[in-house]
Backbone as a printed PyTorch tensor [residue, N CA C, xyz], in Angstrom:
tensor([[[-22.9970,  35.4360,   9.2920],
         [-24.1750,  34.6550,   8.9770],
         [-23.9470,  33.2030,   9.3890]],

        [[-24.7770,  32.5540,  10.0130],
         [-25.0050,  31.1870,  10.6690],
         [-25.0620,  30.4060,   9.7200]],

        [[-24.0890,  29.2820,   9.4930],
         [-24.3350,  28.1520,   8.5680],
         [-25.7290,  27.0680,   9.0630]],

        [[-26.6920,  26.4060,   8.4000],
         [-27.5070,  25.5270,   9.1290],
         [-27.0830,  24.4260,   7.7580]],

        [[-27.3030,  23.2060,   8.9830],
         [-27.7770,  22.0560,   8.3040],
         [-28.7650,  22.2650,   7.2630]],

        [[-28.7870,  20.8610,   6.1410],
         [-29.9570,  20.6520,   5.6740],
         [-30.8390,  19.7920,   6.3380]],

        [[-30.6460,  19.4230,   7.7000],
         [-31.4490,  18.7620,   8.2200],
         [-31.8930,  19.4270,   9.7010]],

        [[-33.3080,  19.1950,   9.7790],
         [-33.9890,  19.9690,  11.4440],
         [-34.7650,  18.3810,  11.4150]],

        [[-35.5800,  19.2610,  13.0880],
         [-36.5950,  18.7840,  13.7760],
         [-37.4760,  19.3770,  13.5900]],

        [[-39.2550,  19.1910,  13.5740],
         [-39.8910,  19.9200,  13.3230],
         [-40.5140,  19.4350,  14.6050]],

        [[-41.2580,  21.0010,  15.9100],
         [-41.7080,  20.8090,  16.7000],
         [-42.6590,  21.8100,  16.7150]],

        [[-43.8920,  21.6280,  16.9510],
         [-44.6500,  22.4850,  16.7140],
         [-44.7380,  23.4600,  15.6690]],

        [[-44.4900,  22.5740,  14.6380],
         [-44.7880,  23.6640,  13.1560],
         [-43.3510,  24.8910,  13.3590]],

        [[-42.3790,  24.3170,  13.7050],
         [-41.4500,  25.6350,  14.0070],
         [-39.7840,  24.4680,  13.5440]],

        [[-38.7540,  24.8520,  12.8490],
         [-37.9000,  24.0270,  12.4000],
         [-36.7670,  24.6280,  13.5390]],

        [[-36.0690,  22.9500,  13.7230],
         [-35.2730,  23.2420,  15.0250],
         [-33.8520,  22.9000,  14.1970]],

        [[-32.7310,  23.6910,  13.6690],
         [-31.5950,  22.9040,  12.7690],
         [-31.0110,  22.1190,  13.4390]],

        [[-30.5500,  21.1710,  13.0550],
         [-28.8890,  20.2560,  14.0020],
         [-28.0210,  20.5940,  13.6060]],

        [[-27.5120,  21.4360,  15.1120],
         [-26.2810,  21.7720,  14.8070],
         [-24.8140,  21.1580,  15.7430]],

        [[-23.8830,  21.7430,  16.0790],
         [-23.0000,  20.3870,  16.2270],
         [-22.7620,  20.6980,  17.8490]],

        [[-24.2370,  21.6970,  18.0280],
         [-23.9120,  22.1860,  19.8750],
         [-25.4370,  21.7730,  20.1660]],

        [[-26.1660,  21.0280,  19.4950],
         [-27.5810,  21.1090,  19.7940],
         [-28.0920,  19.7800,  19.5570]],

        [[-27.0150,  18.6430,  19.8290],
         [-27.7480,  17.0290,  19.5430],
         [-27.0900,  16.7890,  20.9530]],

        [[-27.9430,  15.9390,  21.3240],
         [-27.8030,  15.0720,  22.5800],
         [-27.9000,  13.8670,  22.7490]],

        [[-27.5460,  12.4720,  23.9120],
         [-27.9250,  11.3530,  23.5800],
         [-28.0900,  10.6800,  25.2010]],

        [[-28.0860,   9.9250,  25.8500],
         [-27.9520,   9.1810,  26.6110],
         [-27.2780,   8.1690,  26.9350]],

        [[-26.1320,   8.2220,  27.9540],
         [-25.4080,   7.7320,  27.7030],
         [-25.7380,   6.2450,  28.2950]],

        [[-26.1890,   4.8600,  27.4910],
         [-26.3990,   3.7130,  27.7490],
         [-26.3190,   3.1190,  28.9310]],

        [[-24.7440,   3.5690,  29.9150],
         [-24.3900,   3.3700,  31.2910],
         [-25.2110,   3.5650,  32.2710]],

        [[-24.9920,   4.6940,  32.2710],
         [-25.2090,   5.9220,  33.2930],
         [-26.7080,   6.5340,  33.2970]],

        [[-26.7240,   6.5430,  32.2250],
         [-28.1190,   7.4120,  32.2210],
         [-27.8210,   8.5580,  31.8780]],

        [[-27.0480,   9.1480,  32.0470],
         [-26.8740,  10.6670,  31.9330],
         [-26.5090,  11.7190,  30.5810]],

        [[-27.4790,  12.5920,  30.5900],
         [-27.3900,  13.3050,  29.2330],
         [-25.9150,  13.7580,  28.8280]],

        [[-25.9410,  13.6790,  27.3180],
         [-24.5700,  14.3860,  26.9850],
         [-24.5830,  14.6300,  25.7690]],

        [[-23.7250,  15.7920,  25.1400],
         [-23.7400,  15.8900,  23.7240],
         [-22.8300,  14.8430,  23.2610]],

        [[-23.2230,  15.5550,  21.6770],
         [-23.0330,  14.3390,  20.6600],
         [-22.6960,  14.9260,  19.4790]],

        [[-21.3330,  14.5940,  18.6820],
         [-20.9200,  15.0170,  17.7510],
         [-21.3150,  13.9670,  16.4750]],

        [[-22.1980,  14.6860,  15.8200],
         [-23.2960,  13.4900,  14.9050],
         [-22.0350,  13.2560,  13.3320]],

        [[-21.5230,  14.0950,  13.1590],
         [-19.9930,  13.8660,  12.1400],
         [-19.4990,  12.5950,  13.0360]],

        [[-18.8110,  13.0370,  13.9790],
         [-17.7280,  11.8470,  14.2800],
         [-18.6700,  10.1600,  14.5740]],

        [[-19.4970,  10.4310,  14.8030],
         [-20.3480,   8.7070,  15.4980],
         [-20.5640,   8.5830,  14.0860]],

        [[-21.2570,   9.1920,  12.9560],
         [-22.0910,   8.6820,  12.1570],
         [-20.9460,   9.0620,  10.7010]],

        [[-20.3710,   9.7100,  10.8360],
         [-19.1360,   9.9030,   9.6090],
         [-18.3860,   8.2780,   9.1270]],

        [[-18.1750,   7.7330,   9.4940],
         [-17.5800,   6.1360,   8.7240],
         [-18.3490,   5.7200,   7.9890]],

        [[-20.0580,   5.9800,   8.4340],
         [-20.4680,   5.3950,   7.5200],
         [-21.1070,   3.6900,   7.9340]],

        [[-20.4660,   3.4600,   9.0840],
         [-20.6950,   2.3480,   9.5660],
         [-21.9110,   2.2480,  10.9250]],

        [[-22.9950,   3.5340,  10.7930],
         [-23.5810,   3.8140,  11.8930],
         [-24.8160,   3.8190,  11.4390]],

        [[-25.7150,   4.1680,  12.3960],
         [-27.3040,   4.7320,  11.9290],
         [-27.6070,   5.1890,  13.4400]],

        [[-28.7800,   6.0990,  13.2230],
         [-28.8000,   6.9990,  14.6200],
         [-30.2400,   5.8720,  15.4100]],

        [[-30.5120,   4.9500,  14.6540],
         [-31.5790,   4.0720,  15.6340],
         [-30.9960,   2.9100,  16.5240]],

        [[-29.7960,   2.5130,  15.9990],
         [-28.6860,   1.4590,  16.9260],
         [-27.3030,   2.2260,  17.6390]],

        [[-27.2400,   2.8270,  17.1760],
         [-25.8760,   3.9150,  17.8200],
         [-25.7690,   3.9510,  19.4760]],

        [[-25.7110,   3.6690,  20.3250],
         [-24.5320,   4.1930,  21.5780],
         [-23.6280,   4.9100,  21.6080]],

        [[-23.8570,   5.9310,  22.4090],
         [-22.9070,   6.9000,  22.6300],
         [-22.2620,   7.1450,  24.4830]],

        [[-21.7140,   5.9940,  24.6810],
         [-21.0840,   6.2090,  26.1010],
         [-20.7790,   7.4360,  26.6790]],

        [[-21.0390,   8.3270,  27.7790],
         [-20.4010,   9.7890,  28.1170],
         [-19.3550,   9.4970,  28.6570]],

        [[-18.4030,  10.7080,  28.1850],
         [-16.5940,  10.2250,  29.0720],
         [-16.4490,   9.2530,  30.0100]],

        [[-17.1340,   9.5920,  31.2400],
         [-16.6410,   9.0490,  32.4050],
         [-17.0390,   7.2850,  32.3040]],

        [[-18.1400,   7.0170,  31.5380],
         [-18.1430,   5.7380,  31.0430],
         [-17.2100,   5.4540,  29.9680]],

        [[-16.7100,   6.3410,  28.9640],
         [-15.9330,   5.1550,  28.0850],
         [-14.7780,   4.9740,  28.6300]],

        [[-14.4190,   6.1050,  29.5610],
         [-12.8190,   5.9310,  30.5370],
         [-12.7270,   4.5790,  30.9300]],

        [[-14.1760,   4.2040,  32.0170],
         [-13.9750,   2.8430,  32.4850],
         [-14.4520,   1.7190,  31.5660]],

        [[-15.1050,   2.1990,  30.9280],
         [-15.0710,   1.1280,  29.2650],
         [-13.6310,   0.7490,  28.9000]],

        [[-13.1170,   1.5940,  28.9440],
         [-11.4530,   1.5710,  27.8080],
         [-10.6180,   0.8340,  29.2450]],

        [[-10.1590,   0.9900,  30.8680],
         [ -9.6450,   0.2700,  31.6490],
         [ -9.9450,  -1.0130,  31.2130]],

        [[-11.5730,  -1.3830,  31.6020],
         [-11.4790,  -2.7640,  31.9350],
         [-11.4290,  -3.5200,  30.7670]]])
């Protein structure tokens, strides 16, 4: 049996759960879609999902060089 969140999306009268293979974000850089582990960004406690950035790898790689 499938664990769900207590939290969805509602799209067309139909509930969509968040689960930890089914959030996505954009990555600020690049542009380019990528998942998103909503525990680890938003778990400290020090986050909110309306200011949050989520760099995709190949940007925080060259984030973290320079």
């Amino acid at each position: 049996m499938k664990h769900y969140s207590n939290f969805y999306l509602k799209f067309k009268n139909r509930k969509i759960y968040i689960e930890e293979d089914n959030v996505y974000t954009i990555c600020p850089e690049c542009g380019r879609e990528h998942i998103v582990d909503l525990v680890e960004v938003l778990g400290s406690g020090d986050a909110d999902l309306y200011s949050t950035q989520v760099y995709c790898e190949d940007c925080s790689q060259k984030r973290l060089k320079a």
